[in-house]
ZABAKE-833071 format. One record per residue (C-alpha): residue number from 1; residue in three letters; x, y, z. Coordinates in steps of 0.001 Angstrom, whole numbers, always signed. Example, Ala and Ser with C-alpha at 12.3 -4.5 7.8 and 13.67 -1.06 7.14 Angstrom:
% residues 2
SITE   nr  rest       c1       c2       c3
SITE    1   ALA   +12300    -4500    +7800
SITE    2   SER   +13670    -1060    +7140
END
This chain:
% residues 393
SITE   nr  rest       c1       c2       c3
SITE    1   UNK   +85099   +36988  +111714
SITE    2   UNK   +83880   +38876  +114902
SITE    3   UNK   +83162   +35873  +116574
SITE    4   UNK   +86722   +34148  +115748
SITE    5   UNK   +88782   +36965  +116743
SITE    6   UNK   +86972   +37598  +120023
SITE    7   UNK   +87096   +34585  +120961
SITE    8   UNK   +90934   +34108  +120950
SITE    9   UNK   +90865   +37457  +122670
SITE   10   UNK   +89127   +35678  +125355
SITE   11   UNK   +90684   +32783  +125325
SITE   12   UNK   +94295   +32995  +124138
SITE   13   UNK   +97496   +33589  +126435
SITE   14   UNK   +98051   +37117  +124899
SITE   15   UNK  +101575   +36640  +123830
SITE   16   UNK  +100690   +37659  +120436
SITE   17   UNK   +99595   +40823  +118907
SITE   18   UNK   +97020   +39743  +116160
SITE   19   UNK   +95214   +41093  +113108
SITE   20   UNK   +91463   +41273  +113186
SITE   21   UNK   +91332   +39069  +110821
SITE   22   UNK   +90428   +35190  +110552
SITE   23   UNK   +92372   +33226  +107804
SITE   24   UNK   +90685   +29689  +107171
SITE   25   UNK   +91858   +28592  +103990
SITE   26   UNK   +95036   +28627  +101413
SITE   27   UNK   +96135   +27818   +98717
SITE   28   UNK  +100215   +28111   +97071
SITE   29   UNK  +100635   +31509   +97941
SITE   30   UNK   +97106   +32946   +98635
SITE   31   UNK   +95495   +32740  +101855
SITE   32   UNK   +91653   +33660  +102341
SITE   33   UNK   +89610   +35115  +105229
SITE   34   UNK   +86259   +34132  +106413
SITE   35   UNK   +84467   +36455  +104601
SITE   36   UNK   +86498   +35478  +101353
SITE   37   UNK   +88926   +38284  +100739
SITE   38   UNK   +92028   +36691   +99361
SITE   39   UNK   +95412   +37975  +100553
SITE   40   UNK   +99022   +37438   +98980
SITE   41   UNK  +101209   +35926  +101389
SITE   42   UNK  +104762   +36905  +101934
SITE   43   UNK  +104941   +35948  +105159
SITE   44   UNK  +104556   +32092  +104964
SITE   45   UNK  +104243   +31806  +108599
SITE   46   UNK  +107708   +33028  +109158
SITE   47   UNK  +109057   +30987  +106550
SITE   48   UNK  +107052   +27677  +107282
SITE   49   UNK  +105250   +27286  +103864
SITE   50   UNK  +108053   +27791  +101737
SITE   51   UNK  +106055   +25024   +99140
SITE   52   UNK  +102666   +26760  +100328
SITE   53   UNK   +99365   +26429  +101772
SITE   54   UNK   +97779   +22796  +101309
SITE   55   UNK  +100548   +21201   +98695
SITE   56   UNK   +98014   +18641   +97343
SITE   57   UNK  +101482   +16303   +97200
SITE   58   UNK  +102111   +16821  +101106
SITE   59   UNK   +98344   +17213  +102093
SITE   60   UNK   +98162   +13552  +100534
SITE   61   UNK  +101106   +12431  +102661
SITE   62   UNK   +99156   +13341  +105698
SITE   63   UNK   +96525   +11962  +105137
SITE   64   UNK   +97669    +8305  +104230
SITE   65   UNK  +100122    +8098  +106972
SITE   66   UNK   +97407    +9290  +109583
SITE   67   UNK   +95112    +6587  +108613
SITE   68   UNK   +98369    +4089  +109244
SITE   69   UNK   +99986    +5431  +112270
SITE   70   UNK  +100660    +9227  +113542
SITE   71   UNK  +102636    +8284  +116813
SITE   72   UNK  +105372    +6539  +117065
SITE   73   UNK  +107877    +6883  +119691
SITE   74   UNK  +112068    +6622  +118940
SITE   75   UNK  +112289    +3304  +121583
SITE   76   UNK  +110604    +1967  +118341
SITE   77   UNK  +112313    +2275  +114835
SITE   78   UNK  +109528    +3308  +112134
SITE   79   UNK  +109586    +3021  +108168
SITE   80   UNK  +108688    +6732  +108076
SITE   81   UNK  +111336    +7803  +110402
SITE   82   UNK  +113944    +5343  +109064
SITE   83   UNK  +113521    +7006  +104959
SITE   84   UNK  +113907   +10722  +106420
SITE   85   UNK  +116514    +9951  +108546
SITE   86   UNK  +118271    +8381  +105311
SITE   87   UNK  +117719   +11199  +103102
SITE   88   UNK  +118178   +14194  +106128
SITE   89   UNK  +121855   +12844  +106161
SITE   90   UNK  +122768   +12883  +102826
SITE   91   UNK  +121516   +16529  +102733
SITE   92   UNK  +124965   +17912  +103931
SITE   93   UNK  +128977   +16751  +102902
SITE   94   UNK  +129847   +15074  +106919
SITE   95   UNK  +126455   +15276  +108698
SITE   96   UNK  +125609   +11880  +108448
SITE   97   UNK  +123454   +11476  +111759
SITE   98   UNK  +120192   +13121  +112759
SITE   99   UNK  +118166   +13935  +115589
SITE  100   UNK  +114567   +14747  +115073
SITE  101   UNK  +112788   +17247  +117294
SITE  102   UNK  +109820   +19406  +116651
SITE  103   UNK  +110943   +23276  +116362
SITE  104   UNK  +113820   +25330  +115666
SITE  105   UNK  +114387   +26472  +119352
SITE  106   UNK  +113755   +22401  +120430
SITE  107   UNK  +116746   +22159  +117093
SITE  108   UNK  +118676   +24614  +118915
SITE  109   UNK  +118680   +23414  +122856
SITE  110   UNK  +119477   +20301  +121643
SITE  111   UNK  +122588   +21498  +119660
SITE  112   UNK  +123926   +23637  +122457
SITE  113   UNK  +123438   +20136  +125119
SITE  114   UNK  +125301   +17779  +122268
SITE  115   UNK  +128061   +20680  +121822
SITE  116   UNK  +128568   +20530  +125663
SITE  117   UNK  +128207   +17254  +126562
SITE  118   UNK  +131353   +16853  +123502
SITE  119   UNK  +133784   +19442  +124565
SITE  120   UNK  +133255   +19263  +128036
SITE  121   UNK  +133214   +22764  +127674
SITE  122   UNK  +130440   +25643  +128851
SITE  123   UNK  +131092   +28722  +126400
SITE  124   UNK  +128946   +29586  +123508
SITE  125   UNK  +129314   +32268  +121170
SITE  126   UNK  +126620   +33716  +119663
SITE  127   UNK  +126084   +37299  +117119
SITE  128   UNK  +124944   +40032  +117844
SITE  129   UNK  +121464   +40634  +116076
SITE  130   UNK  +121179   +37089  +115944
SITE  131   UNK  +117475   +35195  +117013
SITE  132   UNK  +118081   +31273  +117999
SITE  133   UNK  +114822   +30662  +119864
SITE  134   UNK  +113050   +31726  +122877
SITE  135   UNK  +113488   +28494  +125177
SITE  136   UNK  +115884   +29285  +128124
SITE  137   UNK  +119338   +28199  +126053
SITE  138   UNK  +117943   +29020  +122653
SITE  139   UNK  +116814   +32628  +124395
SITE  140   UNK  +120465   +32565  +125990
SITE  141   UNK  +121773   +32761  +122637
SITE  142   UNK  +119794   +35320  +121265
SITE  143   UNK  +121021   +39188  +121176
SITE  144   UNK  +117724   +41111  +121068
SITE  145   UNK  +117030   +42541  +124780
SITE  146   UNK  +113467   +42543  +124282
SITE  147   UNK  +113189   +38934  +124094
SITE  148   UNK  +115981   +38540  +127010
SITE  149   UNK  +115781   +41149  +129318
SITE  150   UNK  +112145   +40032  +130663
SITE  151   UNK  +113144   +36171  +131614
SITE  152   UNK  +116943   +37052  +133277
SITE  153   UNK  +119040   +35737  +134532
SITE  154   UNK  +119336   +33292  +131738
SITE  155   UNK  +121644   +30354  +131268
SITE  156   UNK  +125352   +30856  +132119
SITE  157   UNK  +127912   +31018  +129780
SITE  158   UNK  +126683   +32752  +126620
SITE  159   UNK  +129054   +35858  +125338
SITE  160   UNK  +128193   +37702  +121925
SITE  161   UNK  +130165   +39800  +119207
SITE  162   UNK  +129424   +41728  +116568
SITE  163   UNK  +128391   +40108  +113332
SITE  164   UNK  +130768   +40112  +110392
SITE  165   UNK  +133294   +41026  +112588
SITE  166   UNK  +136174   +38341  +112495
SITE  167   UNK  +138335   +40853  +114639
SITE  168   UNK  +135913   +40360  +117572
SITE  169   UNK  +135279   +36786  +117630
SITE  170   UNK  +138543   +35346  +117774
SITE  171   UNK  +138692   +37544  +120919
SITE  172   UNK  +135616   +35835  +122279
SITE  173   UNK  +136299   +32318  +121027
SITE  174   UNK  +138478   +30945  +124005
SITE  175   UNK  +140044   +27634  +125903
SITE  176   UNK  +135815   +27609  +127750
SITE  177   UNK  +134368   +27776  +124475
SITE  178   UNK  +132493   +25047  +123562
SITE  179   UNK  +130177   +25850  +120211
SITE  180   UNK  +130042   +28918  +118103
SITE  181   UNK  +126436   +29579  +116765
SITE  182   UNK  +125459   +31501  +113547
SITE  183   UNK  +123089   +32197  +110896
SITE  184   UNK  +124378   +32072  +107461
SITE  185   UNK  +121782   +35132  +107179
SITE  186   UNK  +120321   +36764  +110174
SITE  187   UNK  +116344   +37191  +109802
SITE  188   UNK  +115259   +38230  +112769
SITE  189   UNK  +117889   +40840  +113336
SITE  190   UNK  +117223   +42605  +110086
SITE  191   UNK  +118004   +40002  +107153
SITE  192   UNK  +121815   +40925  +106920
SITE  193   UNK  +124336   +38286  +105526
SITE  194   UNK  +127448   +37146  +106562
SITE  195   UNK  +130424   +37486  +103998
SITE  196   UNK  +132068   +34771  +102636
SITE  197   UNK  +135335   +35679  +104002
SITE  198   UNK  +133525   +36104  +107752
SITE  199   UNK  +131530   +32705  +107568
SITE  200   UNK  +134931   +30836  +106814
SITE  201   UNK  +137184   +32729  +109376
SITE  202   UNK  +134593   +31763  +111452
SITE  203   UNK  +134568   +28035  +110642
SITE  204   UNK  +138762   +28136  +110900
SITE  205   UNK  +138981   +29703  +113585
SITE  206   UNK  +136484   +26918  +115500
SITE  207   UNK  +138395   +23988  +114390
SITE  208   UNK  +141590   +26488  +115695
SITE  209   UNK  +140053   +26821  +119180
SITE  210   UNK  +138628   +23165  +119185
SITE  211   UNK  +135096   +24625  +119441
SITE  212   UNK  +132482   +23333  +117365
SITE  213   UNK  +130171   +25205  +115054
SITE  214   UNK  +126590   +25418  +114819
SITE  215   UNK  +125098   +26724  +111555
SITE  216   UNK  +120981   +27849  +112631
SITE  217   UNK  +119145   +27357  +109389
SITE  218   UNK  +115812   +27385  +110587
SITE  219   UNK  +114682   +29923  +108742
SITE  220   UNK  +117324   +29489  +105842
SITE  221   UNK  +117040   +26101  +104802
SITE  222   UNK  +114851   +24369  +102199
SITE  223   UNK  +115404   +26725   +99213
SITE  224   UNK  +114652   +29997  +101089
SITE  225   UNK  +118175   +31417   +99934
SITE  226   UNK  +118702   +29714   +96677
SITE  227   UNK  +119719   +26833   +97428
SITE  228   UNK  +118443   +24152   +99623
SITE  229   UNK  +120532   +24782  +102580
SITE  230   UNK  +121981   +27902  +103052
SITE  231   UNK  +125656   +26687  +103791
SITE  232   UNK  +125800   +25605  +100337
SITE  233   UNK  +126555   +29657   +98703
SITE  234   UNK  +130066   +29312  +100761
SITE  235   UNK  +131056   +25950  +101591
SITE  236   UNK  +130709   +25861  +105146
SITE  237   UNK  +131298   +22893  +106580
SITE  238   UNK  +129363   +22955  +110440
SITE  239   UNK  +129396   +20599  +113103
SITE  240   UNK  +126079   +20708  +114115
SITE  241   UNK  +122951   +22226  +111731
SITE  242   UNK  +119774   +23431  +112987
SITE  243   UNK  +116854   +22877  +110228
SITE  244   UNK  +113045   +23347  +111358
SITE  245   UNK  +110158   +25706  +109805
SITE  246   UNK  +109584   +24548  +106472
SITE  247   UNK  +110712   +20661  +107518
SITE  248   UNK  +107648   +19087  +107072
SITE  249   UNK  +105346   +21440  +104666
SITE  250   UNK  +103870   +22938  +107531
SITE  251   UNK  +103694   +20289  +110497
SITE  252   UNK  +105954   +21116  +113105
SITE  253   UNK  +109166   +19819  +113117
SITE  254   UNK  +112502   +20244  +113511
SITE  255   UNK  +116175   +18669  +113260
SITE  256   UNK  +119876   +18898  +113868
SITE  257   UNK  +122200   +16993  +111933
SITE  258   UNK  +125146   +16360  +113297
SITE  259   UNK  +129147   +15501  +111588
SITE  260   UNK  +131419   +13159  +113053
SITE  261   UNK  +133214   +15423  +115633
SITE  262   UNK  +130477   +15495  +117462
SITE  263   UNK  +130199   +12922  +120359
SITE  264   UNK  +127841   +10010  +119817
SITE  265   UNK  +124877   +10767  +122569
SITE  266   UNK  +124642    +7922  +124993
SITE  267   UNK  +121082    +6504  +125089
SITE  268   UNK  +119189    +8948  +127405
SITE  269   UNK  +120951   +11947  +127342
SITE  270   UNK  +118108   +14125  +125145
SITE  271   UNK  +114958   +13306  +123678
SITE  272   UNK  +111596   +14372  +122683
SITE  273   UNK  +108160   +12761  +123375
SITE  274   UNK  +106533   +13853  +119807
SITE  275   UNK  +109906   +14256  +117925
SITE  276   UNK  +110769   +12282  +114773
SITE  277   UNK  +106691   +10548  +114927
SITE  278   UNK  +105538    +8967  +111359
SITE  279   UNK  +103170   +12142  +110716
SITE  280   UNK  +105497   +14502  +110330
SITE  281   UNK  +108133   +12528  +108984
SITE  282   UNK  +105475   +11552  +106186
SITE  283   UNK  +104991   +14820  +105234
SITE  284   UNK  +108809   +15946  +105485
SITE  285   UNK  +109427   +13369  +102926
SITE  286   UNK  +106695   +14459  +100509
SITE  287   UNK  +108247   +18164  +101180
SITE  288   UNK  +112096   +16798   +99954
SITE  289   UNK  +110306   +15513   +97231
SITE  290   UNK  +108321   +18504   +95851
SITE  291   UNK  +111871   +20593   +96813
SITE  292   UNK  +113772   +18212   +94582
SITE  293   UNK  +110926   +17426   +91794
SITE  294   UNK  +109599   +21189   +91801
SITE  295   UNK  +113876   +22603   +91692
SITE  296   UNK  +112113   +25621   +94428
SITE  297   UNK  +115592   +26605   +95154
SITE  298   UNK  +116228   +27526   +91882
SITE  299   UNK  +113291   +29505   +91861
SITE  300   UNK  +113730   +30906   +94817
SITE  301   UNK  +117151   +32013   +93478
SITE  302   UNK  +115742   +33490   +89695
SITE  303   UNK  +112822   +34932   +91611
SITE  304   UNK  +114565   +36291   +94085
SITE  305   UNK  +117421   +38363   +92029
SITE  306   UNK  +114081   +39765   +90171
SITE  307   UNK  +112380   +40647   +93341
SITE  308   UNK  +115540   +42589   +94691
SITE  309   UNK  +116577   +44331   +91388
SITE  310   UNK  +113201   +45388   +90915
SITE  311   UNK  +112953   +46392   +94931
SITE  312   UNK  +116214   +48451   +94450
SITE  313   UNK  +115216   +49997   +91843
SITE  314   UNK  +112102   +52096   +93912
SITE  315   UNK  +112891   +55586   +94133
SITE  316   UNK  +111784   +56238   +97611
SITE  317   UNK  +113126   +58440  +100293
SITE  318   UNK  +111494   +56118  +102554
SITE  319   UNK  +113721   +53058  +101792
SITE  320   UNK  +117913   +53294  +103020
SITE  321   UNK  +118605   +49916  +101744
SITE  322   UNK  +117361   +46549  +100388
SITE  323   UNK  +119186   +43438  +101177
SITE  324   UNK  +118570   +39784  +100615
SITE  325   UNK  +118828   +35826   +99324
SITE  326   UNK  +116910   +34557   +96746
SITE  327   UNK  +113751   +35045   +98734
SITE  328   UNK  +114696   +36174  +102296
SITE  329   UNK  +114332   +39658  +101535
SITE  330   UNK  +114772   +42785  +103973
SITE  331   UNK  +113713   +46702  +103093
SITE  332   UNK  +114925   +48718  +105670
SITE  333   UNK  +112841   +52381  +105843
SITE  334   UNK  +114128   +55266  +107118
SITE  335   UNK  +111179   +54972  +109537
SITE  336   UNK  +109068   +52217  +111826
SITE  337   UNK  +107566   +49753  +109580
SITE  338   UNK  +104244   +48864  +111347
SITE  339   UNK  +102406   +51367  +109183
SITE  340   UNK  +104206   +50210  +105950
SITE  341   UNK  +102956   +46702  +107201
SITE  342   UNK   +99845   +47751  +107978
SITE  343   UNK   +99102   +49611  +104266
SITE  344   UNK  +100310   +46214  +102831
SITE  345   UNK   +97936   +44094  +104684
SITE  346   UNK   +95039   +47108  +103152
SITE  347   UNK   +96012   +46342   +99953
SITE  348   UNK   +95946   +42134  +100561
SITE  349   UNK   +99618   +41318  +100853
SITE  350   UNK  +100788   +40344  +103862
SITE  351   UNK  +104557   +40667  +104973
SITE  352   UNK  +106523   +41330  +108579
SITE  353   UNK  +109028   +42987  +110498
SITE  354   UNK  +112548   +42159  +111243
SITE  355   UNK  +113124   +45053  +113845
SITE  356   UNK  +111426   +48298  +113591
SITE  357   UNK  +112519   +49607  +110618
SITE  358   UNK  +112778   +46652  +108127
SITE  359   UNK  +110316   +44989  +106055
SITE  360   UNK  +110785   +41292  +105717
SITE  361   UNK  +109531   +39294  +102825
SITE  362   UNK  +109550   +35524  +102971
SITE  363   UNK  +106873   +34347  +100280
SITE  364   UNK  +106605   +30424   +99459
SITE  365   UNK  +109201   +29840   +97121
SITE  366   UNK  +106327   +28793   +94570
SITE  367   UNK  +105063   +32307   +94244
SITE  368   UNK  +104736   +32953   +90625
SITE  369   UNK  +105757   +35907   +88648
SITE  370   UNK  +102083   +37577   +88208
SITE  371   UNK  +102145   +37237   +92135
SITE  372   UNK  +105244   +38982   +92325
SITE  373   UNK  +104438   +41455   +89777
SITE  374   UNK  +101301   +42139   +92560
SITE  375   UNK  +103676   +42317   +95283
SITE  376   UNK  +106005   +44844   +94096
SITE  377   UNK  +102765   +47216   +92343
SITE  378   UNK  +101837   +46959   +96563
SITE  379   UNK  +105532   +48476   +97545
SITE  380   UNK  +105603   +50590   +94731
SITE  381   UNK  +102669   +52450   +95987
SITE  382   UNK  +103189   +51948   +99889
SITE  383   UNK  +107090   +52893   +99636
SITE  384   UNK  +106306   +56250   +97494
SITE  385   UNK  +104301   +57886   +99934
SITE  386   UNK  +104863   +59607  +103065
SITE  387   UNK  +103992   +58328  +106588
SITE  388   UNK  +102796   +59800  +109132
SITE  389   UNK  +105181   +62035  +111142
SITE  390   UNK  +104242   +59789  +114250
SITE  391   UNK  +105816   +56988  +112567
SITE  392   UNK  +109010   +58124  +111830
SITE  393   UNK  +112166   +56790  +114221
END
């Protein structure tokens, strides 16, 4: 374990703050260290393993297909390629195209160029509290200063509003504005949803102003919320959607599919050297099919209503409000939650932050109940005591 950790401490960029701590193996929802403690995972590598660690159906996938071909580059059509791209655009009424990428900020850039190069226009609209990415437009889109401020100036032509606020975005949605971006829920800034009535102002007042919209369900899609995407609880209807993470069972990938007022992109215009090869459009196809076979969104939904009434029902001056989707899940304390985090990973659950004072949850959506029964005896007894005075906002 010593050995592991110093070496990346030697080796590694430093852009991460890490655990001492070495995972090598997993398994559904349990991870292991080297020296074999097992840890509950409700973390899922930021919502990545939404079916798990090492799905025996996906794990299979990968295999096979990398003892055919792994590479594979779009001048060349491919039968992997070809059956995703099939099934990715029947995933969403009017996105009937697809462009395969590998990440959800590689997702977003590519949204933001294809919204441009449409409108001819150079505005984007973005929420407050909302995360896109941390490439340059991606970044550009995002709200938090911490992740901005460092890397400015940033790409031109990015304004933000409050979120929720319908008010204050048809004030910012003008004759420049090319794409309005949004996440159905906002992880990153603190797991807060957008209203029904907000999400479709929104979407009117786009096809009003003749500005597209881009839905960001990188972290939201694939069952996370409930359902498999997370447009689906209002009926949005998007222009462009951003899907990545949890793509391909854990092999990085991403994806935007696009509806038909969106400009077909001559030949040339974007691309991606690794995007859309026959590895990771193996195992995205074995992922659909456990989704589909397995019904995790349904899951995800009944587990998730248990998690939050039970979550709700903690008497705990430390907690000011729970908030969630099936099983996107937010606590926000009263206080900063790296010691709340930190008691968690003590007790062999492991969770994260969304800001400084909320506790995120995003467990694989195959959890099972005596996991979650684990998960909340962990809160119960981190939640009901009293932190440090240090650690209080």
């Amino acid at each position: 374990m010593t050995d592991i950790c110093a070496t990346e401490a030697a080796y590694s960029s430093g852009v991460y703050a890490k655990h001492p701590i070495a995972l090598v193996r997993g398994e559904g929802a349990r991870l292991w260290d080297l020296e074999g403690r097992e840890y509950l995972d409700c973390m899922a590598g930021h919502g990545v393993a939404n079916l798990g660690h090492a799905h025996p159906i996906v794990a299979a996938a990968i295999a096979e297909q990398a003892q055919r071909l792994i590479t594979c580059h779009e001048a060349f059509c491919n039968d992997q390629r070809s059956a995703l791209l099939e099934r990715l655009a029947g995933l969403a009424p009017g996105l009937d195209r697809v462009y395969l990428c590998n990440s959800g900020t590689e997702a977003v850039e590519a949204a933001i160029k294809f919204a441009r190069l449409t409108t001819r226009r150079a505005g984007i609209v973005a929420a407050m509290r909302g995360f896109h990415g941390r490439t340059m437009g991606a970044l550009s889109a995002t709200w938090n200063k911490h992740y901005r401020e460092p890397f400015q100036p940033l790409v031109p032509g990015f304004r933000h509003f409050p979120y929720n606020n319908a008010a204050a975005l048809e004030q910012a949605l003008d004759e420049d504005t090319a794409a309005l971006i949004l996440e159905v829920v906002q992880g990153e800034g603190g797991v807060h949803l957008g209203t029904p009535e907000f999400l479709q102002t929104a979407e009117d007042l786009c096809r009003r102003r003749g500005a597209l919209l881009i839905i960001d369900e990188v972290q939201t899609g694939y069952g996370r919320t409930g359902k498999l995407l997370a447009i689906e609880h209002t009926g949005l209807t998007p222009d462009l959607l951003c899907v990545a993470k949890s793509l391909a069972g854990g092999i990085p990938m991403g994806a935007v599919l696009i509806g038909a007022a969106v400009a077909a992109q001559p030949a040339g215009t974007h691309g991606s050297t690794f995007g859309g090869n026959p590895l990771a459009c193996a195992a995205a196809l074995a992922t659909l099919e456990v989704m589909s076979h397995d019904d995790l969104p349904g899951q995800a939904a009944r587990k998730g209503l248990y998690l939050l009434e039970q979550l709700k029902a903690i008497d705990s001056p430390a907690v000011r409000e729970v908030r969630g989707l099936g099983l996107m899940i937010g606590i926000e304390l009263r206080h900063k939650v790296a010691a709340a985090l930190q008691a968690m990973l003590e007790r062999g659950v492991i969770a994260l932050p969304a800001g400084l004072t909320v506790l995120r949850l995003l467990p694989p959506l195959v959890i099972t109940d005596e996991q979650l029964e684990r998960v909340l005896h962990v809160l119960r007894e981190v939640l009901a005591g009293t932190l440090p005075e240090s650690d209080h906002a």
